[in-house]
C-alpha positions in Angstrom: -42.6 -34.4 13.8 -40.5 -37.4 14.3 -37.7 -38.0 17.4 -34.9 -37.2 14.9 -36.2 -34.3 12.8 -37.0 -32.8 15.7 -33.9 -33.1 17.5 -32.0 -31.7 14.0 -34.0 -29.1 13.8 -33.8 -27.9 17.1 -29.3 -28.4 16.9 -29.8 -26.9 13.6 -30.8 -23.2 14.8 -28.0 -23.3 17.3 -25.6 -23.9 14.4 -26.9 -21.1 11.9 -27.9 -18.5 14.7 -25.7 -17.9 16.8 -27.4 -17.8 19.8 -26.9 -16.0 23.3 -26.3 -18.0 26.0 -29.9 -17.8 27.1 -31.3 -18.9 24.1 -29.0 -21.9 23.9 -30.2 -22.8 27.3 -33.8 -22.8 26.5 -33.3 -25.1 23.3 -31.0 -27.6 25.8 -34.2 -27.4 28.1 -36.2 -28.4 24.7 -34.2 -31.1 23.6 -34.2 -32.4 27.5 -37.7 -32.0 27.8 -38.0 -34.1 24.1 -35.6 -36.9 25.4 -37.7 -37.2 28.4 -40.9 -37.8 26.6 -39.4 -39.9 23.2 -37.8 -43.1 23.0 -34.4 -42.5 23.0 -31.4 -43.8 20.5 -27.7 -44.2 20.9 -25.5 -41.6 20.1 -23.6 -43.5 18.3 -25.3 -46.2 16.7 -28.4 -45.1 16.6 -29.7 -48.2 18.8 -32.9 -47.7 20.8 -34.2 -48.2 23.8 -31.6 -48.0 26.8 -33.4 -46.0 29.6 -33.0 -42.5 28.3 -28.8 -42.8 28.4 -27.2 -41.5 25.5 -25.4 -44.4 24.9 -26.0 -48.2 24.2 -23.8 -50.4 26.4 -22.3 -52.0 23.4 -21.1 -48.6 22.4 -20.1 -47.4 25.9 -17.9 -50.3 26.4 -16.3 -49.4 23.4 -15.5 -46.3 24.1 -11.3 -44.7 24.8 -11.7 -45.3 28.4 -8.7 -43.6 30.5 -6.8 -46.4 32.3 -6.7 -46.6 36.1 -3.1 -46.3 36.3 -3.0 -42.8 36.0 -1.2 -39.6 37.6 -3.6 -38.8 40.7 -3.0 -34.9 40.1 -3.2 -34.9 35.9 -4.4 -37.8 34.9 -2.1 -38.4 32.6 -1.5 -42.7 31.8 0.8 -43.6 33.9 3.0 -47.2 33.9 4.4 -46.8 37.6 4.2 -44.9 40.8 1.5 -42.1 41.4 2.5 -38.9 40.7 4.4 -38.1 37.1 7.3 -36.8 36.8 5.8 -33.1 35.3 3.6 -32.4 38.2 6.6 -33.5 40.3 9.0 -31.1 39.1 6.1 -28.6 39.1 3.4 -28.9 41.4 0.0 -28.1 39.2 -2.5 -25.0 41.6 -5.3 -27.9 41.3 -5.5 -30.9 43.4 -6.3 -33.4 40.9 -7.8 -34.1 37.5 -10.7 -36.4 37.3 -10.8 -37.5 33.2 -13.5 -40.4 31.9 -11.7 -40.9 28.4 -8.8 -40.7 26.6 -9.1 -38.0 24.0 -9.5 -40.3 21.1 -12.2 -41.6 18.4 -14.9 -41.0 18.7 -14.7 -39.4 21.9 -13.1 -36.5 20.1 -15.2 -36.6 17.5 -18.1 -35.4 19.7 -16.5 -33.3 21.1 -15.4 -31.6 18.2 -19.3 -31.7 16.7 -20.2 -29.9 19.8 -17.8 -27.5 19.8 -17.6 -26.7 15.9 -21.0 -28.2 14.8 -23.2 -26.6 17.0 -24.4 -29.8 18.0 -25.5 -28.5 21.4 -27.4 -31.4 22.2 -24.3 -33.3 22.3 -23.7 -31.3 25.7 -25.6 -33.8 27.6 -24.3 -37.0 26.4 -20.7 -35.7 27.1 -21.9 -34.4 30.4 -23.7 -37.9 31.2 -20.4 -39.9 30.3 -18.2 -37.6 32.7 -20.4 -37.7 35.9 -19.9 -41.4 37.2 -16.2 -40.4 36.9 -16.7 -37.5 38.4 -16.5 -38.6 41.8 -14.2 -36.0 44.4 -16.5 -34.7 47.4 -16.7 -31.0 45.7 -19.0 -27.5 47.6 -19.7 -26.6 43.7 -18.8 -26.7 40.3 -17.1 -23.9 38.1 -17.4 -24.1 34.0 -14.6 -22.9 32.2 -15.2 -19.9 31.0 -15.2 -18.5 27.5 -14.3 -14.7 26.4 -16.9 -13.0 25.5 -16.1 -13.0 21.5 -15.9 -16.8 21.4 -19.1 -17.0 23.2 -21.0 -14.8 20.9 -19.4 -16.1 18.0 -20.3 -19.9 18.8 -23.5 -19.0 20.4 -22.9 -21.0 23.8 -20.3 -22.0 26.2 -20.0 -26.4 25.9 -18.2 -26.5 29.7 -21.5 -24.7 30.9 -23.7 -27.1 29.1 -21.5 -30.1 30.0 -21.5 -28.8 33.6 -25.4 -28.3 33.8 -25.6 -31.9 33.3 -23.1 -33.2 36.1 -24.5 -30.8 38.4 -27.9 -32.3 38.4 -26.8 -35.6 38.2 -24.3 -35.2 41.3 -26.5 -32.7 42.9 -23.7 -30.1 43.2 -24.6 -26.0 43.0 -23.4 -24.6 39.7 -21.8 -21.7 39.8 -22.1 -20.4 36.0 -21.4 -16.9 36.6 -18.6 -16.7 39.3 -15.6 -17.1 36.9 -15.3 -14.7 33.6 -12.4 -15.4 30.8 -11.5 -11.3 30.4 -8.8 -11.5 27.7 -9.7 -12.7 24.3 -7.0 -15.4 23.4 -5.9 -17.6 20.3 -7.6 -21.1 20.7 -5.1 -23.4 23.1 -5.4 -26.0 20.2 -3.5 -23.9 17.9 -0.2 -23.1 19.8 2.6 -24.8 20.9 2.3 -26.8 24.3 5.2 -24.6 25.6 3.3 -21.6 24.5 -0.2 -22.2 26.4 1.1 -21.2 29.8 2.0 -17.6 28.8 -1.6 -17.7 27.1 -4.1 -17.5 29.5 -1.8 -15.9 32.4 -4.1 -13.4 34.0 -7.1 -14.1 31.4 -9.6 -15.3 34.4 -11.5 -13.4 37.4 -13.3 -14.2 39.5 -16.0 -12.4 40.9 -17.5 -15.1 44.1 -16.9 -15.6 47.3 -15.3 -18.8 47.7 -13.7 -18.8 50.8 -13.6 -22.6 52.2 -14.9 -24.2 49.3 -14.1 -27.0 47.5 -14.5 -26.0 43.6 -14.2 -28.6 40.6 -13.7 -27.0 37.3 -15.5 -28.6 34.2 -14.1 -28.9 30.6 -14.7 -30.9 27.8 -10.4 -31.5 27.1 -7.5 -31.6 28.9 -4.2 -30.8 27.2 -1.3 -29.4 29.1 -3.9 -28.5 31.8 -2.2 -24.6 31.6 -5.7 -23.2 31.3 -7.1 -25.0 34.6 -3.7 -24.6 35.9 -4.2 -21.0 35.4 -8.2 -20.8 36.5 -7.3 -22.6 39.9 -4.7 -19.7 40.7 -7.8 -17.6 40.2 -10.2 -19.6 42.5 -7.8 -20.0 45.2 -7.3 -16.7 45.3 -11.0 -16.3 45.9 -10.8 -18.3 48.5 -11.1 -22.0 47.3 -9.3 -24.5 49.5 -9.5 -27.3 46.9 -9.9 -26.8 43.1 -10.1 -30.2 40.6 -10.6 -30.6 37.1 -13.5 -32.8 35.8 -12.9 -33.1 32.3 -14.0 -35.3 29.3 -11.1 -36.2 27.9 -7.6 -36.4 28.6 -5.3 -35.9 25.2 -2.5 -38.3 25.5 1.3 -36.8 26.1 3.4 -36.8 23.4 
């Protein structure tokens, strides 16, 4: 079977089955163990040959990189000064917000095929473009959690998969059980901004210990940030000292 049949055909029985969690898994372990042992193509372009990254340099240079002047606690673009004006009038329950791109073409796009698509295998190379800029000094690493519906109705949870890859790159534990989304809400990406807040309020527990640690939270998008916002009241009230987002993209404010 050849490098990119296989790969489709593995993405493909994520898409039509509707997998458990655990089944998802093994066929990321699959497509892992494939990528390991075939030559490997860009994402993108299809370009081959590029030490097992997902992406050609061409194409990585080209990608919506964030800007270094940013907001140091959301991330958001930023002309002047270091904190923005929202998180100064109110203070976000994270520390920070550590972003690699700006959620744009064709950032988004993957993002979207991962999500939507069931193109799990697209997990890894979102998760191998988010670790370099994934730098805080963090104790472990939370994945946003999905309800329970939206899990079994998309067949796996894309912050898990993203996170699995970060983890092992920054040799961080994983913590994929310790926070659960309890209340099944509309999708954030179809309500207001001003709307998202009231939510997720009280949609998150967590059942871990966390007492002095220092916990990022990974996502594939950052909007608002009212979903980590609300996931880092959760955490610290588990005992986290210091919660930060690492997330794919940052959408741009209006």
């Amino acid at each position: 079977m050849g490098k990119n049949l296989l790969f489709e055909t593995l993405e493909s029985s994520v898409a039509a089955g509707k997998l458990s969690n655990v089944s998802a898994r093994l066929l990321n372990d699959c497509l892992e163990f494939a990528r390991q042992r075939l030559p490997q193509s860009c994402t993108l372009c299809g370009d081959e040959g590029h030490d097992g990254e997902p992406f050609c340099t061409p194409c990585r240079k080209d990608l919506p990189w964030l800007p270094r002047e940013r907001c140091a606690m959301c991330a958001s673009p930023l002309p002047s000064g270091v904190v923005c004006g929202a998180c100064l009038g109110r203070p976000p329950r994270f520390d920070c917000v550590e972003a690699a791109f700006a959620y744009r073409f064709p950032v988004d796009a993957l993002i979207h095929a991962c999500k939507y698509g069931g193109r799990l295998a697209l997990a890894r190379a979102l998760g191998a473009l988010l670790a370099p800029s994934a730098t805080r000094n963090v104790d472990a690493i939370v994945p946003m959690p999905l309800a329970p519906g939206r899990l079994a109705e998309r067949g796996f949870n894309q912050a898990l998969e993203i996170a699995r890859v970060v983890a092992a790159r920054r040799r961080i534990a994983l913590l994929a059980r310790a926070c659960r989304k309890v209340v099944e809400t509309p999708p954030q990406a179809a309500l207001p901004w001003k709307l998202r807040a009231r939510n997720v309020r009280r949609a998150f527990v967590c059942d871990a210990d966390l007492s002095g640690c220092r916990v990022a939270v990974v996502d594939d998008v950052l909007t608002t940030g009212a979903t980590l916002n609300e996931l880092a009241r959760v955490l610290r009230r588990a005992g986290a000292v210091e919660v930060v987002g690492w997330v794919v993209a940052r959408t741009l404010p209006r």
